[in-house]
ChimeraX commands (.cxc) that place a marker at each C-alpha (Angstrom):
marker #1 position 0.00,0.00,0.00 radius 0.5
marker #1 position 1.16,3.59,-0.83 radius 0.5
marker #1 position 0.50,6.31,0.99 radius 0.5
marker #1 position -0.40,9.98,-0.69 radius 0.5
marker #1 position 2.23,12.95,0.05 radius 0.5
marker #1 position -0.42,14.93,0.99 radius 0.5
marker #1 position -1.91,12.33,3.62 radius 0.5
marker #1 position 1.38,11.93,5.24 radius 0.5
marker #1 position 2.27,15.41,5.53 radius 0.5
marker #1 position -1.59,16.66,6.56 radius 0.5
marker #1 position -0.51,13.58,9.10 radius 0.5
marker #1 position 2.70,15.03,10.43 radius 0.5
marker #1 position 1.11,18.43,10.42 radius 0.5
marker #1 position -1.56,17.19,13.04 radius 0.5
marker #1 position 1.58,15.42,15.44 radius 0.5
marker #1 position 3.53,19.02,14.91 radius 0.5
marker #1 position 0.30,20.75,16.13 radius 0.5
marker #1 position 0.01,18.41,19.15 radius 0.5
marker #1 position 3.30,18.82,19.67 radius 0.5
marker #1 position 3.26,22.87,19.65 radius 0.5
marker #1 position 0.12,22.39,21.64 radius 0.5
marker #1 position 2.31,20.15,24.88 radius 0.5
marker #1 position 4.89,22.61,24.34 radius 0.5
marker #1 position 3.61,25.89,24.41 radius 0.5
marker #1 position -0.52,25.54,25.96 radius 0.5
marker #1 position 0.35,22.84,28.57 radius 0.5
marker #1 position -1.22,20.33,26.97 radius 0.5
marker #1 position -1.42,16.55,27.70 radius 0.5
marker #1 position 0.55,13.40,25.57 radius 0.5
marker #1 position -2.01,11.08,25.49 radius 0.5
marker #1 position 0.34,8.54,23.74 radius 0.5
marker #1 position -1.40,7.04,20.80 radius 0.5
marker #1 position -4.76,8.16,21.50 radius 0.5
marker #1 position -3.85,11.58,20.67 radius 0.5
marker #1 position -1.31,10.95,17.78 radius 0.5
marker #1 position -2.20,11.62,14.21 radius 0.5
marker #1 position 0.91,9.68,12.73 radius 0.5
marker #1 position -0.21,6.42,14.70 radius 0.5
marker #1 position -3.37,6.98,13.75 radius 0.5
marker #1 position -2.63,7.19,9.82 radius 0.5
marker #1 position -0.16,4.69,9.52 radius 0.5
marker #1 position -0.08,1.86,12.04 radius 0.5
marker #1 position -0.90,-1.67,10.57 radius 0.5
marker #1 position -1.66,-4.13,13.23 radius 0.5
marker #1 position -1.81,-7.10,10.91 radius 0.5
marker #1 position 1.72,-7.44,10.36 radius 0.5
marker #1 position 4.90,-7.32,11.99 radius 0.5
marker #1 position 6.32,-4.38,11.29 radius 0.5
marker #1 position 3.02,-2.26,11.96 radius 0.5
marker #1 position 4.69,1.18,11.64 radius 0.5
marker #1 position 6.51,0.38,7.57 radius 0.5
marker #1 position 4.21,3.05,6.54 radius 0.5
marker #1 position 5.04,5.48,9.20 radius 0.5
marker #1 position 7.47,8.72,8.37 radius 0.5
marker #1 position 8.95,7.92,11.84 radius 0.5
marker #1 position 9.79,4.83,10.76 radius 0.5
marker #1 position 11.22,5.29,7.19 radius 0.5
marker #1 position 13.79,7.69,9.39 radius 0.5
marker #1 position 14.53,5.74,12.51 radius 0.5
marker #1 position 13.82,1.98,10.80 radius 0.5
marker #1 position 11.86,0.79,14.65 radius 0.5
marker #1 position 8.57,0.52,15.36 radius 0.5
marker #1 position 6.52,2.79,17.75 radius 0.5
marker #1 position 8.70,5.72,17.42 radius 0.5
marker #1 position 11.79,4.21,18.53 radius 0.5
marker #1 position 15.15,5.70,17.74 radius 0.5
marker #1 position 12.86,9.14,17.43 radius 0.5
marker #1 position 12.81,11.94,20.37 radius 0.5
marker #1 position 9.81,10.54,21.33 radius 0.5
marker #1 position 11.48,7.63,23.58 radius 0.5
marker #1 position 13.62,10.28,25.06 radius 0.5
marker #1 position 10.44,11.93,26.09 radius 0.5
marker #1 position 8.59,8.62,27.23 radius 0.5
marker #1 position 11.91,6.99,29.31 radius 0.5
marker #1 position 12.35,10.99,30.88 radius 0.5
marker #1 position 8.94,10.33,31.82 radius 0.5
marker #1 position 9.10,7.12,33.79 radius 0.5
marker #1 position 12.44,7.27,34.98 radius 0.5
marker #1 position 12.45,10.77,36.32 radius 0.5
marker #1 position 8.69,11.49,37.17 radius 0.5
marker #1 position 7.52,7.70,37.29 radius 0.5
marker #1 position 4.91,7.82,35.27 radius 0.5
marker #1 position 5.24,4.86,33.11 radius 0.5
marker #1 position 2.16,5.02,30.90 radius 0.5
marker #1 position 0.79,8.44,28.73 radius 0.5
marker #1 position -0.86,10.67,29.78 radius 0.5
marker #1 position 2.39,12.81,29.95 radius 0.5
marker #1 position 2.88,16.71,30.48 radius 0.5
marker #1 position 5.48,18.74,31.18 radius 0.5
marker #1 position 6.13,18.42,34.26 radius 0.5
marker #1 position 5.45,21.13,37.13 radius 0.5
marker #1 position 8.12,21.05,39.71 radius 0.5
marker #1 position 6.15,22.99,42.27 radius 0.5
marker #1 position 3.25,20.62,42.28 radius 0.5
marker #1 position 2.84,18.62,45.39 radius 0.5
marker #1 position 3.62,15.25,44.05 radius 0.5
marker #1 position 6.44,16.06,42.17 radius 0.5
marker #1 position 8.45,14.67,45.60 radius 0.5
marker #1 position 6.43,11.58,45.99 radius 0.5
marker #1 position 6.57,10.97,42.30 radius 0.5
marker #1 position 10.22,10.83,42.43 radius 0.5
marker #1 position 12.41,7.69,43.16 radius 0.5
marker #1 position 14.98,10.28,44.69 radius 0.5
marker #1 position 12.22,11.71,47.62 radius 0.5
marker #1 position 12.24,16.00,48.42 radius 0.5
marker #1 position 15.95,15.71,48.71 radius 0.5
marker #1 position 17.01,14.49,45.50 radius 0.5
marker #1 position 14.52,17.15,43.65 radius 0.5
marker #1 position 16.85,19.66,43.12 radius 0.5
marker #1 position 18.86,17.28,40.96 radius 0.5
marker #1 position 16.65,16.03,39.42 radius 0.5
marker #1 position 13.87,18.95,38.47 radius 0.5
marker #1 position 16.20,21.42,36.72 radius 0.5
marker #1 position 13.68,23.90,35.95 radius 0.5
marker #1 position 13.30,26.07,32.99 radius 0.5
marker #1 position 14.52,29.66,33.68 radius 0.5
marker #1 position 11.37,31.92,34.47 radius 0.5
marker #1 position 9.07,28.77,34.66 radius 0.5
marker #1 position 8.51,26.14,36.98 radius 0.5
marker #1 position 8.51,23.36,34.17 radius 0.5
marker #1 position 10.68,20.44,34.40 radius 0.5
marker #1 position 13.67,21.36,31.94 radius 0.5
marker #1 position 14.07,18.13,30.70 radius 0.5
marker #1 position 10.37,17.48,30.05 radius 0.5
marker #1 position 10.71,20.37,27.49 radius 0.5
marker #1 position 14.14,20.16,26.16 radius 0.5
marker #1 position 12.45,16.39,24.84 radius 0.5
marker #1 position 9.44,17.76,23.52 radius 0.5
marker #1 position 11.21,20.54,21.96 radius 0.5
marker #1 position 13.53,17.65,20.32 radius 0.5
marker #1 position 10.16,15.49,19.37 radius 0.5
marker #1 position 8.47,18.75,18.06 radius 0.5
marker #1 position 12.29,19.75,15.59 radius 0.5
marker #1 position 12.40,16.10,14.60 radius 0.5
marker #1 position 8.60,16.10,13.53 radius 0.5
marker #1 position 9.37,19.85,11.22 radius 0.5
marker #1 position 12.25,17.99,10.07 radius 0.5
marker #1 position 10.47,15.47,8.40 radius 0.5
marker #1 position 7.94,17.72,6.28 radius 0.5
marker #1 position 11.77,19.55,5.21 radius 0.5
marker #1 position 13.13,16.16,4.59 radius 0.5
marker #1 position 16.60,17.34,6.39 radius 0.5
marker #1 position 16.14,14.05,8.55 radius 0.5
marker #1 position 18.21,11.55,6.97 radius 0.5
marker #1 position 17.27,7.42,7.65 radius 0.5
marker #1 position 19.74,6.36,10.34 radius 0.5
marker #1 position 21.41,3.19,9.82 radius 0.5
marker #1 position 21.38,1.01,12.50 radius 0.5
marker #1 position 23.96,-2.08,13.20 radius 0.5
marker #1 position 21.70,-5.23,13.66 radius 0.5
marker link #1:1,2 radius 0.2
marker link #1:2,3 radius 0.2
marker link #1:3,4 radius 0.2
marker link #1:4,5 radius 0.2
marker link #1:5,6 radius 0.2
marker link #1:6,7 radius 0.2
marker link #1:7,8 radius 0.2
marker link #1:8,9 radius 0.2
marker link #1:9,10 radius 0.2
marker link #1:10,11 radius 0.2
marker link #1:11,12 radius 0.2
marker link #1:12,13 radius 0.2
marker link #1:13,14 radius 0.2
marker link #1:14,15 radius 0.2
marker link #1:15,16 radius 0.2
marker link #1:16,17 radius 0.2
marker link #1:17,18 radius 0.2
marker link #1:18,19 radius 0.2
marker link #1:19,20 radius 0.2
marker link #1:20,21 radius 0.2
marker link #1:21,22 radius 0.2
marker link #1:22,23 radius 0.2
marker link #1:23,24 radius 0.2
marker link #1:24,25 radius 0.2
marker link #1:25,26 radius 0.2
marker link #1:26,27 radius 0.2
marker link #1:27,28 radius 0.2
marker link #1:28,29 radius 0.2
marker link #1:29,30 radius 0.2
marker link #1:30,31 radius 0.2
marker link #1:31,32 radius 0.2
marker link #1:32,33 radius 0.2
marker link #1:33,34 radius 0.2
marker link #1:34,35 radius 0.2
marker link #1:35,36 radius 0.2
marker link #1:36,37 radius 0.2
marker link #1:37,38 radius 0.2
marker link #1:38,39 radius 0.2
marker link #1:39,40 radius 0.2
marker link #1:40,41 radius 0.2
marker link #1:41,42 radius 0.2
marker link #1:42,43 radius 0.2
marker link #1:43,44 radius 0.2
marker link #1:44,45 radius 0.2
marker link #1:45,46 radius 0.2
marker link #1:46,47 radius 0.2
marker link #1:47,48 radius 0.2
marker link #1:48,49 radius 0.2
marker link #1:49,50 radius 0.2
marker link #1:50,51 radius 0.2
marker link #1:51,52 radius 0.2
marker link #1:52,53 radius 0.2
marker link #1:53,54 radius 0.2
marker link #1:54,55 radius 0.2
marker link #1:55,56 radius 0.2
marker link #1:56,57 radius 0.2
marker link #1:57,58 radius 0.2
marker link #1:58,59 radius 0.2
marker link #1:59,60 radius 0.2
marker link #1:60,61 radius 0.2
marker link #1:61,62 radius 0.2
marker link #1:62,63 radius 0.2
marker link #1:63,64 radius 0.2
marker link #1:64,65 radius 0.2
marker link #1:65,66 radius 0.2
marker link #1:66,67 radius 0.2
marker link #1:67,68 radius 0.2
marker link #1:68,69 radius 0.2
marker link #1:69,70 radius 0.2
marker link #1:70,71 radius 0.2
marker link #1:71,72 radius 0.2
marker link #1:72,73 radius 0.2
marker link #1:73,74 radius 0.2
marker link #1:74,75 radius 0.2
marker link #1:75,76 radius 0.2
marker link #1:76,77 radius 0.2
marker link #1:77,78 radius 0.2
marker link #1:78,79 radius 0.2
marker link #1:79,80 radius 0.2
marker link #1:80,81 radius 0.2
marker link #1:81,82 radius 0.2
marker link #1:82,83 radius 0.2
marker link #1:83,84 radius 0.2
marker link #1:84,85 radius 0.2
marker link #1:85,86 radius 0.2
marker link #1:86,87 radius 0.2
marker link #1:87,88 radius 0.2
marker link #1:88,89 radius 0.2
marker link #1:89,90 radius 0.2
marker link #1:90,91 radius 0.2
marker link #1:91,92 radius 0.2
marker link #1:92,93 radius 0.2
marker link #1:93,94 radius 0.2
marker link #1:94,95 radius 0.2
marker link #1:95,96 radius 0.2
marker link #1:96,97 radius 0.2
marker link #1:97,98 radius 0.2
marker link #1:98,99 radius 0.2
marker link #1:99,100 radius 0.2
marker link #1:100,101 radius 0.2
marker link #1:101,102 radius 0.2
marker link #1:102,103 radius 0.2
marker link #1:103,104 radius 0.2
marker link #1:104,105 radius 0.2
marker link #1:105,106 radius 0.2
marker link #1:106,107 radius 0.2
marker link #1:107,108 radius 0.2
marker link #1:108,109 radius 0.2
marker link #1:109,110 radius 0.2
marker link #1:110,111 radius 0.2
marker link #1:111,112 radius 0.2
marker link #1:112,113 radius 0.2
marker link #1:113,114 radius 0.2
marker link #1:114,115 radius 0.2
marker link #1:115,116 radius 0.2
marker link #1:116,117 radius 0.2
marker link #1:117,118 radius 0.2
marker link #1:118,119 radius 0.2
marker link #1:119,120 radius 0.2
marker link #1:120,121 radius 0.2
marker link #1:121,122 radius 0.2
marker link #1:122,123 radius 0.2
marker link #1:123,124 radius 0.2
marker link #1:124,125 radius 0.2
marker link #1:125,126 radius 0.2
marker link #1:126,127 radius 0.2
marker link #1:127,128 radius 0.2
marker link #1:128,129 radius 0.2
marker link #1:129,130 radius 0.2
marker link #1:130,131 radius 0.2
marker link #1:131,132 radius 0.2
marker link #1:132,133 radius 0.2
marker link #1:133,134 radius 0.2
marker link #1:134,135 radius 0.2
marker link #1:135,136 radius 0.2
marker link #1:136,137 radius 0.2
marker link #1:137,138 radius 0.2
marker link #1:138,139 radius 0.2
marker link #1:139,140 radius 0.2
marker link #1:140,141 radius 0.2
marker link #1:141,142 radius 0.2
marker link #1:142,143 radius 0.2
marker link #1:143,144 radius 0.2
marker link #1:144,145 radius 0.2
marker link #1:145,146 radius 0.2
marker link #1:146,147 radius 0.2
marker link #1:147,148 radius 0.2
marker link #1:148,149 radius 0.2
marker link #1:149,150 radius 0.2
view
């Protein structure tokens, strides 16, 4: 099956709007509920359900592997321990930013580096920043396909 220029980049406009949206209006990463690019191209029926995916022609993995994206998601569980979307930038100053953590109140200034002026998690947004270039980069085609050693 091919898939229409216009499809795929209407597609990747839609996870560069969420993306600007998480980034920029607070929103919330609802994983693939809330992602355009899954929702075009995944095939469940064979093995390598993303082939069709832009993410994929670039990284060569499935489910946005290799992509900014699993920076974002492993930030997420490791730091904030949230293992599962729904994912935000994270607000240091919230209340259970110190139980979410693995490190307790004391470790929190390590580990929430917050973004000058803001009290967002500087991490959180330096990945969706990442996510939100790599996404633009594919409608500009500067991404190149990595290749990866098996």
């Amino acid at each position: 099956m091919k898939i229409n220029k216009t499809v795929k980049i209407k597609a990747i406009k839609g996870s560069i709007k969420k993306w600007k949206h998480i980034l920029f209006n607070n929103s919330i990463d609802y994983g693939t509920n809330n992602c355009p690019l899954y929702h075009r191209f995944l095939n469940k029926k064979t093995i390598n359900a993303c082939k069709l995916c832009p993410v994929y022609k670039v990284t060569g993995l499935n489910y946005c592997c290799g992509s900014p994206y699993q920076k974002w998601s492993n930030h997420q569980s490791i730091i904030h321990n949230k293992f599962f979307p729904p994912f935000e930038i994270f607000d240091t100053t919230k209340p259970q930013a110190a139980t979410l953590s693995r490190y307790g109140r004391s470790g929190m200034q390590l580990l929430y580096q917050r973004v000058p002026g803001t009290t967002s998690c500087l991490k959180c947004t330096e990945t969706a920043r990442q996510e939100l270039f790599f996404l633009q980069n594919l409608i500009t085609c500067k991404t190149r396909r990595r290749k990866f050693k098996k």
